[in-house]
C-alpha positions in Angstrom: -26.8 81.1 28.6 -27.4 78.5 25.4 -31.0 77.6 24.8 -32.8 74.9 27.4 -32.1 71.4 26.0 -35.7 69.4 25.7 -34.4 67.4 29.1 -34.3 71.0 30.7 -37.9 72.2 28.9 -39.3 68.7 30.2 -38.1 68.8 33.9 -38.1 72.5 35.1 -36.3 73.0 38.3 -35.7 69.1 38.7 -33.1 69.4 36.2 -30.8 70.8 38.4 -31.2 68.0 41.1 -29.5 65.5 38.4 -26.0 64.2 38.8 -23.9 66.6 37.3 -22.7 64.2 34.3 -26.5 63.7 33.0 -26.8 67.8 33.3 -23.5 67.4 31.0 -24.7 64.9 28.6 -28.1 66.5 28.1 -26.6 69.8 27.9 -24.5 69.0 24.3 -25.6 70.8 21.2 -24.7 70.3 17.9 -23.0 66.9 16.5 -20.8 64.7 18.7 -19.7 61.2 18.9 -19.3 59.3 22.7 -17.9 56.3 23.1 -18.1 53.2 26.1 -19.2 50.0 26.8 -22.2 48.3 26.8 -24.1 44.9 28.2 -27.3 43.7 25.8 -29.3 41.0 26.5 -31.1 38.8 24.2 -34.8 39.3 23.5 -36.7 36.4 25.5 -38.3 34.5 22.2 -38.8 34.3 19.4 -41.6 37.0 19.3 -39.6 39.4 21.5 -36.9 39.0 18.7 -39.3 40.2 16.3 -40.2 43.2 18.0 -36.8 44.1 19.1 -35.8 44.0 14.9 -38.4 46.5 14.3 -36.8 49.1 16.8 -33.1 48.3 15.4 -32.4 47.1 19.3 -30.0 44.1 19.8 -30.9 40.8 18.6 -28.3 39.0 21.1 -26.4 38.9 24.5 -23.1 40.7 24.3 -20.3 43.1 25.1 -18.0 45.3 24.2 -17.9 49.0 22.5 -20.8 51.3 22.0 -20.7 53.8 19.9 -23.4 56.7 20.2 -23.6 59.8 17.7 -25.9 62.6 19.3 -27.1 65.7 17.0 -28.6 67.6 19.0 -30.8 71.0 17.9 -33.1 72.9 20.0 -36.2 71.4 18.8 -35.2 67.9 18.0 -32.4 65.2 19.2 -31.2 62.1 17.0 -29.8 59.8 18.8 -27.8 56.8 17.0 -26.5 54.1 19.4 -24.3 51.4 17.6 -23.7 48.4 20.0 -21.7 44.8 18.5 -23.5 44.0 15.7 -26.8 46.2 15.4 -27.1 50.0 15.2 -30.3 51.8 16.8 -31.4 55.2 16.0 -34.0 57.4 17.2 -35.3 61.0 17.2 -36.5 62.7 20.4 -38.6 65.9 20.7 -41.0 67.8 22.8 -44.9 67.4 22.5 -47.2 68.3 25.1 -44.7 68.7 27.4 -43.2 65.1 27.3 -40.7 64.1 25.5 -41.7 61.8 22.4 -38.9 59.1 20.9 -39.6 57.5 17.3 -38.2 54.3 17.4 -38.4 52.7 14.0 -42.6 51.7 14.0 -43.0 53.2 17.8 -43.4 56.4 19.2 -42.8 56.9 22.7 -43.7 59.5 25.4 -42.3 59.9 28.0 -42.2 61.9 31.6 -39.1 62.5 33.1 -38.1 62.9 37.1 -35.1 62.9 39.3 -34.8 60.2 41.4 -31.7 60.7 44.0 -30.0 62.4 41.1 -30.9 59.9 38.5 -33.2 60.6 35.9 -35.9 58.3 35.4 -37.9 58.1 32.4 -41.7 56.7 32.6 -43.5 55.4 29.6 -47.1 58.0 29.5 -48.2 56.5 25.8 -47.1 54.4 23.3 -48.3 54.2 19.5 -46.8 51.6 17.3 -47.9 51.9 14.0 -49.9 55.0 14.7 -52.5 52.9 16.7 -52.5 53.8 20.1 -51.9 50.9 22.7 -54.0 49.9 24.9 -52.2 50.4 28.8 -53.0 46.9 29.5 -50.3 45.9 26.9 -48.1 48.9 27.1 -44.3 47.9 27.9 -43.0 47.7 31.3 -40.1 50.4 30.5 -36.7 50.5 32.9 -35.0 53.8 31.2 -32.5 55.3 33.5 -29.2 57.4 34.0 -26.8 58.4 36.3 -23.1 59.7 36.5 -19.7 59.0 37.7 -17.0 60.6 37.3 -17.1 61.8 33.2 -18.9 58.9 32.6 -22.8 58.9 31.6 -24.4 55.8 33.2 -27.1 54.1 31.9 -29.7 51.4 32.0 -32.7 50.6 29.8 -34.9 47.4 29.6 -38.2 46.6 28.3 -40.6 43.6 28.8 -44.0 43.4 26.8 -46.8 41.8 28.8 -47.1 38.5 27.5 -44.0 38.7 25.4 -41.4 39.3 28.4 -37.8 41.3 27.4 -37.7 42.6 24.0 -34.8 45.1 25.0 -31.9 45.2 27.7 -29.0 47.0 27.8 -26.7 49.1 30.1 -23.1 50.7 30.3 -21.7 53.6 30.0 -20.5 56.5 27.6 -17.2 58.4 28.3 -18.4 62.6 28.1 -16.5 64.9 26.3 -14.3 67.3 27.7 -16.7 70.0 29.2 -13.8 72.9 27.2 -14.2 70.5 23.8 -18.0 70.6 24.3 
């Protein structure tokens, strides 16, 4: 058996209640490039916009192709989404037993649970800038996926009290053969 991927090291038993694409997805090692489609939404103002530049996340409504490159090792995961007209990256690893994203100034943690074979991620702490925020202005955060077929579906959003959306998008990525991968 190949080394636990961080999703695996995160969840414990709960990994194997997932829908069998999102076991799939988070299963890949090594380099590999998925490709799909993908809704974005517009940041809500002004200041959302601002915000959303800093994390590389889309700056407007649209759709069309997605593009996602995944190098995934056992201790860290980069992660470089590029949707019509804007490309994201980020790098994921384990700390503390949550999974932590750096996204441009932010870094996330997150814990992760299987919902009806979904997996839902929930924001635990958020620093931006290295200061810790405060949980009264911490991000409402939507970050979910699910399967069909060879398809990884998924849906992420986040609204900043005060602010409202600074990021919205959903879709899906076309998996690799399971032989190829």
């Amino acid at each position: 058996m190949n080394q636990p991927s961080l999703y695996e090291c995160v969840m414990g038993d709960a990994y194997a209640r997932l829908a069998t694409e999102v076991q799939r997805f988070h299963r890949l090692a090594g380099r590999h490039l998925l490709h799909g489609v993908v809704q974005t939404d517009a940041p809500a103002n002004w200041l959302a916009a601002l915000l959303a530049r800093g994390l590389g996340s889309p700056l407007r409504a649209s759709s069309g192709a997605i593009r996602f490159e995944l190098e995934s090792g056992p201790v860290v995961e980069t992660w470089t989404r590029h949707f019509p007209g804007r490309t994201m990256s980020s790098r994921l690893r384990l700390d503390a037993g949550r999974l932590v994203e750096r996204l441009g100034a932010a870094r996330l943690a997150f814990t992760l649970a299987e919902i009806d074979g979904r997996l839902v991620m929930r924001l635990a702490s958020l620093r931006f800038l290295g200061i810790p925020c405060p949980a009264w202005l911490r991000p409402r955060i939507v970050a979910e996926e699910t399967g069909a077929g060879d398809q990884l579906c998924f849906r992420v959003e986040a609204h900043v009290p005060g602010v409202g959306r600074v990021v919205g998008y959903r879709g899906h990525l076309v998996l690799p053969d399971e032989r190829a991968a």
